[in-house]
N, CA, C and O of each residue as an XYZ file, in Angstrom:
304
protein
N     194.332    170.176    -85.850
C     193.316    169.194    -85.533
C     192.136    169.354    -86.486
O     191.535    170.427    -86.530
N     191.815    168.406    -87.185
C     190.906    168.098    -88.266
C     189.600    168.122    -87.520
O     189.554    167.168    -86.744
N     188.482    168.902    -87.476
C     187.111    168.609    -86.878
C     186.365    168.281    -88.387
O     186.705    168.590    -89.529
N     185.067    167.431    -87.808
C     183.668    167.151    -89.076
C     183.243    168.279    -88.837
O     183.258    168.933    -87.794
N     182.676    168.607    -90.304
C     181.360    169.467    -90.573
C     180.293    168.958    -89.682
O     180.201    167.846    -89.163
N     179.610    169.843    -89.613
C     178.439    169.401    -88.964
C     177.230    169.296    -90.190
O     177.339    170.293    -90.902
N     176.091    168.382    -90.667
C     175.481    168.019    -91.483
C     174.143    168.105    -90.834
O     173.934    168.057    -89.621
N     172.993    168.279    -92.071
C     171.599    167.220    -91.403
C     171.980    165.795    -91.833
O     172.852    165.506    -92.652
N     171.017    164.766    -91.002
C     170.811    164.097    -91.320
C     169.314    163.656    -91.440
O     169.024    162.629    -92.053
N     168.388    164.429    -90.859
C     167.036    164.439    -90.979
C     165.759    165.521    -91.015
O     165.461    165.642    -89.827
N     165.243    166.006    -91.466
C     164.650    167.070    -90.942
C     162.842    166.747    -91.256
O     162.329    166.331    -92.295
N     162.304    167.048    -90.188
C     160.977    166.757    -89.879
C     160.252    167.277    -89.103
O     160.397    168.483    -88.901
N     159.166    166.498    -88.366
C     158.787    167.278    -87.502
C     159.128    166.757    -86.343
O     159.705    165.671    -86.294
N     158.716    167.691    -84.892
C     159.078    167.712    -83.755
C     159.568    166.619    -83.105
O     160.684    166.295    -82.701
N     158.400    166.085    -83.094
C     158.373    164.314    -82.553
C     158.979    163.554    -82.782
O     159.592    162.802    -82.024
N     158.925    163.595    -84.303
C     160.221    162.278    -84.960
C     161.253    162.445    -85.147
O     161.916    161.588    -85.730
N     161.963    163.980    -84.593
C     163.468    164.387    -85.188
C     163.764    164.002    -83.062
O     164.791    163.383    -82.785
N     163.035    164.328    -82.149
C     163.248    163.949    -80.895
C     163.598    162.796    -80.658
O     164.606    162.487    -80.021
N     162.478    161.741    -81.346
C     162.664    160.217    -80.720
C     163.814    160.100    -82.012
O     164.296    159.016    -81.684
N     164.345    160.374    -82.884
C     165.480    160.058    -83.907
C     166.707    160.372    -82.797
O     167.476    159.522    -82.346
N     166.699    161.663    -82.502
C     167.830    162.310    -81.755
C     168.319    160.996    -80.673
O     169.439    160.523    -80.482
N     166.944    160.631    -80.053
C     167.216    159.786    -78.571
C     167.744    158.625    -79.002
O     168.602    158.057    -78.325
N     167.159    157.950    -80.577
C     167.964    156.234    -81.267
C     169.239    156.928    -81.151
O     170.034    156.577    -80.279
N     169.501    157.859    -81.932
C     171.491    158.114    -82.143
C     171.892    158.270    -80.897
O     173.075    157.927    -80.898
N     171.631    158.541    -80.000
C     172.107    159.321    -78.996
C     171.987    157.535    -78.409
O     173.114    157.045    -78.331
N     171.291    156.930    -78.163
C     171.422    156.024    -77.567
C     172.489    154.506    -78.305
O     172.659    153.438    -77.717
N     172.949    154.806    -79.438
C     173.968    153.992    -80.341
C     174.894    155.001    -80.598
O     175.425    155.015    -81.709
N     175.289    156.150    -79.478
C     176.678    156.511    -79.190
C     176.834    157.815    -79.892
O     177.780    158.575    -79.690
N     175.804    158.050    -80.775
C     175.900    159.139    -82.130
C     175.655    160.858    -81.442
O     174.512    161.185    -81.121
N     176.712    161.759    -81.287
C     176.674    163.047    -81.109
C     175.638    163.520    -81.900
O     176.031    163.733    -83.047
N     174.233    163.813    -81.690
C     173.814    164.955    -82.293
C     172.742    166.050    -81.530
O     172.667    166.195    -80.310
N     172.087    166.642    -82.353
C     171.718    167.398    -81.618
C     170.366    167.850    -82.881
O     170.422    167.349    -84.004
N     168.863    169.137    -82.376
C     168.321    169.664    -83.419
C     168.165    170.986    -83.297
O     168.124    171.713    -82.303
N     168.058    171.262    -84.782
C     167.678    172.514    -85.091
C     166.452    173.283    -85.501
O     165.539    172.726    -86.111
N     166.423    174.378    -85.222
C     164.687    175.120    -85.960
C     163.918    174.416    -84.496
O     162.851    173.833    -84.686
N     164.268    174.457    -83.584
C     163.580    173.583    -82.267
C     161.979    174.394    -82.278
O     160.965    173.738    -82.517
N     161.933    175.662    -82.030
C     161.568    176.076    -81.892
C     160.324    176.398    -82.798
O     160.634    176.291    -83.985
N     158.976    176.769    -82.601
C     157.889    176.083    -83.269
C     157.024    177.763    -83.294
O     157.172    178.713    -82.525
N     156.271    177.633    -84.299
C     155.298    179.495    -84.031
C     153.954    178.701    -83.198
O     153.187    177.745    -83.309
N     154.341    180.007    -82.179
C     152.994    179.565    -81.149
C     152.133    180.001    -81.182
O     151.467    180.201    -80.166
N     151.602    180.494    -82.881
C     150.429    181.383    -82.945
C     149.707    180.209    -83.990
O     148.798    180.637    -84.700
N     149.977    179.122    -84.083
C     148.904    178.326    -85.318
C     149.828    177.521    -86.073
O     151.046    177.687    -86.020
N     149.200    176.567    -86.844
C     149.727    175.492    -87.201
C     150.110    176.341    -89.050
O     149.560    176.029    -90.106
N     150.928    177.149    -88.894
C     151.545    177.295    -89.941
C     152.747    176.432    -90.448
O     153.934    176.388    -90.124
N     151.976    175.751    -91.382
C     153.327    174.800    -92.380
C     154.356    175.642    -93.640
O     154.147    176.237    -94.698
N     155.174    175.389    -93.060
C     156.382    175.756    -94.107
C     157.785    174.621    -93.399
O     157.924    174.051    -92.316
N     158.581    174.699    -94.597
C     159.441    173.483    -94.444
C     160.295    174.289    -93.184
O     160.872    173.728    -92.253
N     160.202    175.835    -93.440
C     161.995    176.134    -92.829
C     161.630    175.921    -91.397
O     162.476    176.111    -90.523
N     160.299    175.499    -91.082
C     159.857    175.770    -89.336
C     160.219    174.113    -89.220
O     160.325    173.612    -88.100
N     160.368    173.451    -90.211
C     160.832    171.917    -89.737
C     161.812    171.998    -89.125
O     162.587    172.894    -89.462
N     162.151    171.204    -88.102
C     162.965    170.595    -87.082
C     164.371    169.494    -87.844
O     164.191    168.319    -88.166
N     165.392    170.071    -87.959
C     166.588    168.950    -88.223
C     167.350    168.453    -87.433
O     167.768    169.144    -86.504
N     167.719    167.205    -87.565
C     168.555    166.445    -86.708
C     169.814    166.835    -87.284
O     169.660    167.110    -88.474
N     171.297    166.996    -86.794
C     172.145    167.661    -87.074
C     173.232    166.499    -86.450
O     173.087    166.050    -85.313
N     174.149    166.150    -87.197
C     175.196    165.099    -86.803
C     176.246    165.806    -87.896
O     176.144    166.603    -88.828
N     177.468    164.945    -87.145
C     178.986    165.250    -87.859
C     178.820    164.661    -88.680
O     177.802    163.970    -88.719
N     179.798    164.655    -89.792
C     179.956    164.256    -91.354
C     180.452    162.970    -91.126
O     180.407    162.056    -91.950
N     180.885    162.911    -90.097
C     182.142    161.652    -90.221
C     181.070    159.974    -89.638
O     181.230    158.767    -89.817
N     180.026    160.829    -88.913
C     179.113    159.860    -88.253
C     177.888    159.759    -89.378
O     177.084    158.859    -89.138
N     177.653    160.484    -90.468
C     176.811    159.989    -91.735
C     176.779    158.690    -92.264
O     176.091    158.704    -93.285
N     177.135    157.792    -92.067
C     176.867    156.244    -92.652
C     176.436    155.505    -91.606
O     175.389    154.877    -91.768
N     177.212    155.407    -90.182
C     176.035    155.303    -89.363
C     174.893    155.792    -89.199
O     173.892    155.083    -89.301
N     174.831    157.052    -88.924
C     173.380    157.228    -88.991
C     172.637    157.396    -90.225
O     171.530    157.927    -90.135
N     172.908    157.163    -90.951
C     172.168    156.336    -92.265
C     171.162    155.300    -92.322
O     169.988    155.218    -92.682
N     172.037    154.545    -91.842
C     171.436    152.715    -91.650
C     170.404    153.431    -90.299
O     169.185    153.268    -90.346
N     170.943    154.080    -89.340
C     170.134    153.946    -88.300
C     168.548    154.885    -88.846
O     167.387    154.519    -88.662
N     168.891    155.774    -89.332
C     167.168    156.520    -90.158
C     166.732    155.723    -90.860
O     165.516    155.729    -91.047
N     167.656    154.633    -91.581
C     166.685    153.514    -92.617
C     165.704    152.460    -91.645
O     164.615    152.003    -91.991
N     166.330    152.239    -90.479
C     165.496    151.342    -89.769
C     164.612    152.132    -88.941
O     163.730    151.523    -88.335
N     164.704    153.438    -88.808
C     163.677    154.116    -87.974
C     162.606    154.934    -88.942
O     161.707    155.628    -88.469
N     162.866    154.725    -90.605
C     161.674    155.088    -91.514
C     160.821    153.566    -91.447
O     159.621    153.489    -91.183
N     161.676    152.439    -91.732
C     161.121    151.230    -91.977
C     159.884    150.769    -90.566
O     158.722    150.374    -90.659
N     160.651    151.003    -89.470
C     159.803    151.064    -88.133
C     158.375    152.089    -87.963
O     157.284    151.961    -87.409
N     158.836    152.810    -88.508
C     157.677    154.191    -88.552
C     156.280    153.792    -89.652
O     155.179    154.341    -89.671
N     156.735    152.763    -90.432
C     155.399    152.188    -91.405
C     154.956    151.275    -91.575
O     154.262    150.721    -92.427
N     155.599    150.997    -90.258
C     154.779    149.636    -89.816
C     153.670    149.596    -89.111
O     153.148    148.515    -88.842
């Protein structure tokens, strides 16, 4: 039995990899995030504390189109 890799498909911060998670999740898309977890001592920026959205390989073109309309939504 052939399984997908598991991939990012987004990585950001908290908020927007959550409400991303909830669009896929709500147009059928398995995923899930990573790096959830945040330092609770101060707003130290570094990328690796960013938050990724994590989907199968095989579901990458859907959720493609679906991050293109949820960057396009986000600058508006």
């Amino acid at each position: 039995m052939k399984t997908d890799r598991i991939v990012e498909l987004y990585r950001g911060e908290l908020w927007e990899c959550q409400l991303l998670e909830s669009i896929l999740k709500d147009e059928g898309i398995d995923c899930f995030l990573a790096n959830s977890l945040r330092n609770g001592y101060g707003p130290i920026i570094v990328s690796a504390q960013q938050v990724q959205v994590m989907v199968r390989e095989g579901d990458m073109p859907r959720g493609n189109k679906i991050l293109e309309r949820f960057r396009e939504n986000s600058t508006e």
